[in-house]
C-alpha positions in Angstrom: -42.9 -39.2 44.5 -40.7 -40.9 47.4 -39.2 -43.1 45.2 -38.0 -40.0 43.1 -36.5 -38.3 45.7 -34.8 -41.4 47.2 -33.0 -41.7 43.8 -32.4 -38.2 43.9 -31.1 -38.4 47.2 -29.3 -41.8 46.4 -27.4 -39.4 43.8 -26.8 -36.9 45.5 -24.7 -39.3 47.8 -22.8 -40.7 45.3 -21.8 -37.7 43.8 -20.4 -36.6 47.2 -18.7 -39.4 47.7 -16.9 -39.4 44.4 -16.1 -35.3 45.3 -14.5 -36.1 48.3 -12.2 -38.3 46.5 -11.6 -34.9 43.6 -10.2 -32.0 43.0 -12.6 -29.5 41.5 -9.9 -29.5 38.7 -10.3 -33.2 38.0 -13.9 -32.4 38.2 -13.8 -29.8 35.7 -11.8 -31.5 33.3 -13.3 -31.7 30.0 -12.0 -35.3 28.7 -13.1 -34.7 25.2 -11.0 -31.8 24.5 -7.3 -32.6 23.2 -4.8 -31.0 25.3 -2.0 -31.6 23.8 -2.3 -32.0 20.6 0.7 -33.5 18.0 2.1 -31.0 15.6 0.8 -32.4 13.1 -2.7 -31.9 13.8 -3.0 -28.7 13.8 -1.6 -28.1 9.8 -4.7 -29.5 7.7 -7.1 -27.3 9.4 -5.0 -24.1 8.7 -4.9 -25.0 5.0 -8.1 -25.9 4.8 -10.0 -22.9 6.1 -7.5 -20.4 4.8 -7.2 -21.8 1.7 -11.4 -22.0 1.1 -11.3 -18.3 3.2 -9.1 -17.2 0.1 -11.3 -18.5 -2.6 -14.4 -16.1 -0.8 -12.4 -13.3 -1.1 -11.9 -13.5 -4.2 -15.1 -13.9 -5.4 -16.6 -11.6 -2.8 -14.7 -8.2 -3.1 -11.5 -8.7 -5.3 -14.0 -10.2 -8.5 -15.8 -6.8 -8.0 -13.3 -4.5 -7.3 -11.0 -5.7 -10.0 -13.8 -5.4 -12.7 -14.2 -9.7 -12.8 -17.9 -9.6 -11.5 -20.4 -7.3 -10.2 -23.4 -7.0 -8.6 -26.3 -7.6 -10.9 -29.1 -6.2 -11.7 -28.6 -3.9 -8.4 -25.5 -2.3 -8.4 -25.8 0.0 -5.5 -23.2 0.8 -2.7 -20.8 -2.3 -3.8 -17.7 -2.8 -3.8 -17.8 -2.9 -7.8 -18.5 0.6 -7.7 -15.3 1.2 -5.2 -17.7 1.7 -2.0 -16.1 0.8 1.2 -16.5 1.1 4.7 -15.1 0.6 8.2 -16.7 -2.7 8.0 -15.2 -3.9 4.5 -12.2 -5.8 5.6 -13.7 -7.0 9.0 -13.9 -10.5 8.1 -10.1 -10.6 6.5 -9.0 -9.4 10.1 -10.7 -11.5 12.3 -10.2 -15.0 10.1 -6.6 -14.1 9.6 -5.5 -13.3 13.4 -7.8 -16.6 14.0 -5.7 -18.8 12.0 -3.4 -17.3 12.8 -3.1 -18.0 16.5 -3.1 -21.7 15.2 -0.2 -21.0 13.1 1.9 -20.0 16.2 0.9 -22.9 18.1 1.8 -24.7 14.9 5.0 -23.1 15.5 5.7 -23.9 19.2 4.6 -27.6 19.1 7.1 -27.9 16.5 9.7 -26.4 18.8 8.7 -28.9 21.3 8.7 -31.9 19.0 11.8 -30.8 17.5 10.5 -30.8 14.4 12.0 -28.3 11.2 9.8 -29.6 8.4 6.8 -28.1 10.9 8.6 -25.2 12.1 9.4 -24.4 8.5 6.2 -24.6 7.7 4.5 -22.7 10.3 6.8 -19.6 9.3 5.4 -20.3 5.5 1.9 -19.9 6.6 2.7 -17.0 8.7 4.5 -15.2 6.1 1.7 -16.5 3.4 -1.4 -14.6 6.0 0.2 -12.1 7.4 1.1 -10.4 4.2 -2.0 -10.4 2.8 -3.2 -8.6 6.1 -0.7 -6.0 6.0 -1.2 -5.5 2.2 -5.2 -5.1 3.0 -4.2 -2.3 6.1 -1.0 -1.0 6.0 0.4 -1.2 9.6 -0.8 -3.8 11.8 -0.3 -5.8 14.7 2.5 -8.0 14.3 5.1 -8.5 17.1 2.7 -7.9 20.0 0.0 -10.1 17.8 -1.4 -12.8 19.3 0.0 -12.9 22.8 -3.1 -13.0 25.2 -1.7 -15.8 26.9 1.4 -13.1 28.2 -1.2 -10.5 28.8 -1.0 -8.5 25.7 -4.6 -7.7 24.9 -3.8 -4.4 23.3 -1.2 -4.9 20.8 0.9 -2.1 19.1 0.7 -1.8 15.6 3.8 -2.8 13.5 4.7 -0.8 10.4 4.7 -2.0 7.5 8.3 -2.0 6.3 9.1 -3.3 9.7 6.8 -6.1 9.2 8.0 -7.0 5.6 11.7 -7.4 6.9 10.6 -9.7 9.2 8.8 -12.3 6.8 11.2 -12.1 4.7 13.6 -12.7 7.0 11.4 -15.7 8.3 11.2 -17.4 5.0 15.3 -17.2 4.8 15.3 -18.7 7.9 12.7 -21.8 6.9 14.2 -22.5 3.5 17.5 -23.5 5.4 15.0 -25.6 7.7 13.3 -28.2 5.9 15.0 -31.6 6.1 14.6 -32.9 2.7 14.5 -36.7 4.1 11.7 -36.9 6.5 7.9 -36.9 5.5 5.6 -35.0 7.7 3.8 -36.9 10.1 -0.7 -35.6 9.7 -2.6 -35.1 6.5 -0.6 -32.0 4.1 -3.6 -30.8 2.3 -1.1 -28.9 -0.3 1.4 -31.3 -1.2 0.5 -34.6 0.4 4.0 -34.1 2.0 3.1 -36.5 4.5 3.1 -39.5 1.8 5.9 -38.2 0.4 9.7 -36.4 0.6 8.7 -34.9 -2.8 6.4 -32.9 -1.0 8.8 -31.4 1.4 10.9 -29.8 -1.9 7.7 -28.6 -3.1 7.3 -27.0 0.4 11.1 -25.3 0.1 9.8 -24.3 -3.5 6.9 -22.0 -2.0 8.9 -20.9 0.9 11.2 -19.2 -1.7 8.7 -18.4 -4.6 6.5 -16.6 -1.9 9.8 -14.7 -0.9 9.7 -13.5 -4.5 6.1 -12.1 -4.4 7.0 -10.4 -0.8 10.2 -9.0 -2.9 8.8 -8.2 -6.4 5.7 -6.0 -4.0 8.1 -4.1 -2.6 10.0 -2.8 -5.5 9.8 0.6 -4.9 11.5 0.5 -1.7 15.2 -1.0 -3.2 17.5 0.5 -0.5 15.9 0.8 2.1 15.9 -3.1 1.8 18.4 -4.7 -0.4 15.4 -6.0 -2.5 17.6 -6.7 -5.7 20.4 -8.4 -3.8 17.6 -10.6 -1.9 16.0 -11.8 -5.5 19.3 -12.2 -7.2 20.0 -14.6 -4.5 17.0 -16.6 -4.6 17.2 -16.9 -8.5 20.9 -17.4 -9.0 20.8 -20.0 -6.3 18.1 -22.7 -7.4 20.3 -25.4 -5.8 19.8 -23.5 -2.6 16.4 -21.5 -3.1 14.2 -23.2 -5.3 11.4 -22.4 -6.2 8.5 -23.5 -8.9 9.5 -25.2 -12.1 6.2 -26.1 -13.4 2.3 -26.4 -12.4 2.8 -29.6 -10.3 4.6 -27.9 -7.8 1.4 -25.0 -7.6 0.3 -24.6 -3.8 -2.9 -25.7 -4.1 -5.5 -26.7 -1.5 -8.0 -29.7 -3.3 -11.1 -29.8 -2.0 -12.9 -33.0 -3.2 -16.6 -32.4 -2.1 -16.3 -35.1 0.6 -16.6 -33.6 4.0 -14.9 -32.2 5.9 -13.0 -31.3 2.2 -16.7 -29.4 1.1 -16.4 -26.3 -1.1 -16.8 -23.0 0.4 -20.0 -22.2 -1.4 -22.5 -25.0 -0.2 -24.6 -24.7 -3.1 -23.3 -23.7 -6.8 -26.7 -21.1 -7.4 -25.6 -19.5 -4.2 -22.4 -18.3 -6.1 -23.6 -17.4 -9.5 -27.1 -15.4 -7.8 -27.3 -11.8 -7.9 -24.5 -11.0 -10.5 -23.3 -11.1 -13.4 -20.0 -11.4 -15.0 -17.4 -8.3 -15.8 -17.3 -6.7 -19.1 -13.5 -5.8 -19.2 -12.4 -9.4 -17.6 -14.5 -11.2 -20.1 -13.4 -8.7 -22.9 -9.6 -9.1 -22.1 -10.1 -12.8 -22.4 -12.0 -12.4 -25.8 -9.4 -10.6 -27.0 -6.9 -13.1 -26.9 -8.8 -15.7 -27.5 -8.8 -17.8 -24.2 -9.6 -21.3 -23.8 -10.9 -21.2 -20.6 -13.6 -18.6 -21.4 -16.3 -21.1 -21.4 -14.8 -22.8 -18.1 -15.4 -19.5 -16.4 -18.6 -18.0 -17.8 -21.9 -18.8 -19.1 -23.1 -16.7 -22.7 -25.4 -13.5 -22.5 -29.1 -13.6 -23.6 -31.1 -11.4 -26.0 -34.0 -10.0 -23.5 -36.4 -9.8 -26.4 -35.7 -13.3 -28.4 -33.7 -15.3 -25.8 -31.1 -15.5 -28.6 -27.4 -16.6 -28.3 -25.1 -13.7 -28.1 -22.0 -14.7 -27.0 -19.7 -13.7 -23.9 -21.0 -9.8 -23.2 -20.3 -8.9 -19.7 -22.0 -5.7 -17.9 -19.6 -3.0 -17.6 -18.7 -2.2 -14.0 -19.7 0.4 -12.3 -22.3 1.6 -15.1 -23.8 4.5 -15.1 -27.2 4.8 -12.7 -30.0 4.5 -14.5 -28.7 2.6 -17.5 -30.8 -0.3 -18.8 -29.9 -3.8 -20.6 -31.4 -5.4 -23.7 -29.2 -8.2 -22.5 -29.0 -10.3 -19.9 -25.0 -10.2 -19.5 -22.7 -13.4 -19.1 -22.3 -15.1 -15.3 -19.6 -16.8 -13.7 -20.2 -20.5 -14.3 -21.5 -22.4 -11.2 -18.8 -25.2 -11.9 -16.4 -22.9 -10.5 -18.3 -23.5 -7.2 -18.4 -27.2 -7.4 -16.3 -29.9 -6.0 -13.9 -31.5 -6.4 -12.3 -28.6 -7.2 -8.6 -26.8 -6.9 -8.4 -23.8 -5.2 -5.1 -21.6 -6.1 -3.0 -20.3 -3.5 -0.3 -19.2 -5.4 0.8 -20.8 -8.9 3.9 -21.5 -11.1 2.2 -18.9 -13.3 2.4 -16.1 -10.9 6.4 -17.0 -10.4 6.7 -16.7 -14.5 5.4 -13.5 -14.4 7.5 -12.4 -11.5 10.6 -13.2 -13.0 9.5 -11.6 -16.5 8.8 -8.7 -15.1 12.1 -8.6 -13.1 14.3 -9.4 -16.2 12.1 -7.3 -18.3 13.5 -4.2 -15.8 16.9 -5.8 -16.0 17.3 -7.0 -12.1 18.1 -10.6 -12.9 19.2 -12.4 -16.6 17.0 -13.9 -18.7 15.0 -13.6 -21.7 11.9 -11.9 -20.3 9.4 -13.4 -23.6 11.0 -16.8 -22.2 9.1 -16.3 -19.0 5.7 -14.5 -20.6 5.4 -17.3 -22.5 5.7 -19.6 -19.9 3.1 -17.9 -17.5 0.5 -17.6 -20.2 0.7 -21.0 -20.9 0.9 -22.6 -17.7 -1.9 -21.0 -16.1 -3.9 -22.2 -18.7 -3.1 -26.1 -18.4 -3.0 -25.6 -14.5 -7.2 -25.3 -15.7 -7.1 -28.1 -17.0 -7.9 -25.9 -20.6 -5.7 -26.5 -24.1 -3.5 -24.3 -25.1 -4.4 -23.3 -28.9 -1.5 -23.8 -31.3 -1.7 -20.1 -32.2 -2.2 -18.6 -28.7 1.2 -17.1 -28.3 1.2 -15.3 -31.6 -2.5 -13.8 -31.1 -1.9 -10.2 -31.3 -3.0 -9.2 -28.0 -0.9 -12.0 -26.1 2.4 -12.2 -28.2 5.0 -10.4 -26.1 5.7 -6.8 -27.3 8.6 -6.1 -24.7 6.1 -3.9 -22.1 5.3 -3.8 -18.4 1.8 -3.5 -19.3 1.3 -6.7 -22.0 3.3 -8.5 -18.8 0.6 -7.3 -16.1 -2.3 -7.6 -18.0 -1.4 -11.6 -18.5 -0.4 -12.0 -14.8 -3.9 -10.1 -14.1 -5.9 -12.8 -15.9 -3.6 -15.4 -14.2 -4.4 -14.1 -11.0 -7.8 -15.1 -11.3 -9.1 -16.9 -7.8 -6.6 -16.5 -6.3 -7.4 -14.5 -3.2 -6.7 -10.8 -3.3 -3.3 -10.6 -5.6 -4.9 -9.3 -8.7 -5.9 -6.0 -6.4 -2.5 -5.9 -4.9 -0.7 -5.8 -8.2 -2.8 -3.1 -9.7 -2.4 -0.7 -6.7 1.3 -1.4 -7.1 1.8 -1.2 -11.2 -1.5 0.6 -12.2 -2.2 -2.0 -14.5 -4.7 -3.2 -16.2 -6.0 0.3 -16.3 -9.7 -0.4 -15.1 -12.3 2.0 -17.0 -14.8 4.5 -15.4 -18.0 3.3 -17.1 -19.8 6.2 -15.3 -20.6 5.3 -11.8 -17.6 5.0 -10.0 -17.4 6.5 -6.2 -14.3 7.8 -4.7 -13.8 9.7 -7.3 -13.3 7.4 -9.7 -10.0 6.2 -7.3 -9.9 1.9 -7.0 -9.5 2.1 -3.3 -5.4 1.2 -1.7 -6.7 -0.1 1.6 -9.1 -1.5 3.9 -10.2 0.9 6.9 -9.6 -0.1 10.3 -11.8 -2.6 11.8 -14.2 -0.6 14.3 -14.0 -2.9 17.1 -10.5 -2.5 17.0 -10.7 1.3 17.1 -12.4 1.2 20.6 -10.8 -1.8 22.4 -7.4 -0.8 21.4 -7.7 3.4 20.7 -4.2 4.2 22.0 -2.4 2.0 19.3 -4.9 2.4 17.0 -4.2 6.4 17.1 -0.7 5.9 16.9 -1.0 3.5 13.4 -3.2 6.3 11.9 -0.5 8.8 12.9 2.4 6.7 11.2 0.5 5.5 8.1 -1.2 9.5 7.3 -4.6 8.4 7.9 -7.6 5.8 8.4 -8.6 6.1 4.8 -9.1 4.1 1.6 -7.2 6.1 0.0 -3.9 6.4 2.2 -1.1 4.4 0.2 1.1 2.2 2.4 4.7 1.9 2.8 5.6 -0.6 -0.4 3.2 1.7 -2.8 4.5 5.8 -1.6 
């Protein structure tokens, strides 16, 4: 017993002879924390958790809501059968102002560093997450965002138009950024752009194709932003803005199963349990005949002999009380499985844009040109064949309307985060059918609800968004769809 309290003693003594010669700060000083970090640093984990944060949204509320996947064989109070609540886009909010705090340290480091290939970059990645946030909600907070660190803990709320001006405006800005000659300096988990200048164009290329999304959603509002103008320059000026010219130049994040590069599902059952797959996604594909039917989905099941019948989806938001002789089609669990590609936004989804745009006359160009280019190339950026006779299939050859256009880009859209939602609240197409249990009315929903917490710690500004935006509701349209 003496001898343990003479050591305990004999450390005390030490330790107060070492704290005479210390600061408390010094003391206090956690050494294994990285204070300042390189710019660098700070990119792969953006992509990487926003990218695989992406992929969950898809399969956990756009699949459903969009008529992909549903809940199976309990469909209650799901999002499949356009149920929502305060809670519903919680997670969308608090990962994206998250990452996005990174992002603007991503931003300032760059600053420091001097660095425009970063800087660039950062304003990509802010343009690329804070879109889909105010797409989700409407008006959000934007220029007061993120701004603890000068005492702002109770950010306004930006509106929407306000906020769209802005990116746009940012993106501008980092196409004339990049400097085409200098690789990035950390691990670029969407173009290996620090092996390579190649990477940096392919950068500049979804800078400006991602300025065409941001333009092509906000359509509707021509003149009160020179929409038109802003797309005419991006596409008559490839030299200046280019953007994708075929699937290698995709943003894609490739995860290859060895950590910390792990898929976001952990294990492949975990994705594929308690559901089954869509009825009108899996017919649409059918109907034209799609090669990668079999990538995406398993075949259905007679209950009674366990025979073969083919890709049969359950219809969405069926009818309560309405039994199956079948057990329907699933999602395949290889779409859960690494090493995998998850799509953040593809040379597809640029074909489409600019065949709708010349289909409505705003730029030249042969709109069937660029149809048949998007249905293709989404098909090879599978991995899937292309059958010899695709583009003359009925349902696929172009027949010069919006709605053959859409219904493509809606089957191109496919993973990739919350697009295929977006574009149907903003074209009503596909036209998604009532199978008989539908809430809201039968109404797909135009908008998360607020989160709660943000309701009580910030009321004032949160009564003043619901003021300018008509309403806390799921069914309150925003600014780019009124």
């Amino acid at each position: 017993m003496k001898r343990k309290i003479s050591i305990i003693m004999m450390a005390l003594a030490i330790f107060s002879s070492q704290s005479c010669e210390r600061n408390f700060e010094e003391i206090n000083n956690d050494t294994s924390r990285i204070l300042t970090p390189s710019v660098g640093s700070l990119l792969a984990p953006i992509q990487l958790e926003m990218g695989s944060y992406g992929y969950l949204r898809a399969t956990d509320f756009t699949f459903d809501l969009m008529q992909v996947s549903l809940d199976f064989p309990n469909e209650g109070n799901t999002f499949s059968r356009y149920y929502m609540n305060e809670g519903s886009g919680n997670s969308l909010w608090n990962t994206s102002y998250r990452w996005l705090k990174q992002v603007n340290d991503l931003k300032d480091y760059s600053v420091k560093e001097q660095n425009n290939n970063y800087h660039a970059i950062s304003l990509v990645l802010n343009a690329w997450i804070y879109s889909n946030l105010t797409d989700s909600f409407g008006d959000v907070p934007f220029s007061e965002a993120i701004k603890t660190d000068e005492g702002i803990l109770k950010p306004k709320f930006d509106k929407q138009k306000d906020i769209y001006i802005q990116l746009l405006n940012d993106l501008k800005t980092a196409n004339g950024m990049f400097e085409m000659n200098k690789t990035l300096s950390d691990t670029d988990l969407f173009y290996n752009a620090n092996e390579n200048v190649a990477g940096i164009l392919n950068w500049k290329k979804f800078c400006n194709s991602l300025s065409l999304r941001l333009l092509v959603r906000i359509l509707k509002r021509n003149g009160e932003v020179d929409v038109h103008d802003r797309i005419k320059e991006i596409v008559n000026n490839p030299s200046v803005y280019p953007i994708f010219q075929n699937n290698n130049d995709s943003a894609l994040l490739s995860l290859s199963g060895i950590a910390p590069f792990l898929p976001p599902f952990a294990r492949p059952n975990d994705f594929t349990a308690g559901r089954v797959a869509g009825e009108f996604f899996v017919n649409t594909l059918k109907n034209t005949n799609d090669p990668r039917m079999s990538m995406f989905f398993t075949q259905a099941k007679n209950l009674a002999t366990n025979a073969n019948l083919g890709y049969k989806g359950a219809p969405s938001g069926y009818a309560l009380a309405t039994t199956f002789n079948y057990q329907p089609s699933n999602l395949h669990g290889n779409l859960a499985k690494a090493p995998m590609k998850i799509l953040v936004m593809t040379y597809s989804e640029v074909q489409f844009i600019l065949a709708e745009l010349a289909y409505k006359g705003i730029i030249s160009g042969t709109a069937k040109v660029f149809y048949d280019a998007g249905s293709k190339s989404i098909i090879e950026q599978w991995g899937a064949v292309v059958p010899a006779n695709y583009l003359t299939n009925a349902n696929v050859a172009y027949n010069n309307t919006l709605e053959r256009i859409m219904l493509q880009k809606y089957t191109s859209l496919f993973f990739v985060d919350q697009q295929q939602w977006y574009e149907q609240r903003r074209t009503g197409i596909p036209a998604l059918p009532n199978n008989g249990g539908l809430q809201n009315n039968g109404q797909l929903p135009v908008r998360y609800m607020y989160p709660t917490g943000t309701k009580v710690m910030n009321a004032d500004n949160y009564n003043n968004a619901v003021l300018q935006m008509g309403g806390d509701d799921i069914n309150v349209k925003m600014w780019w769809n009124k």
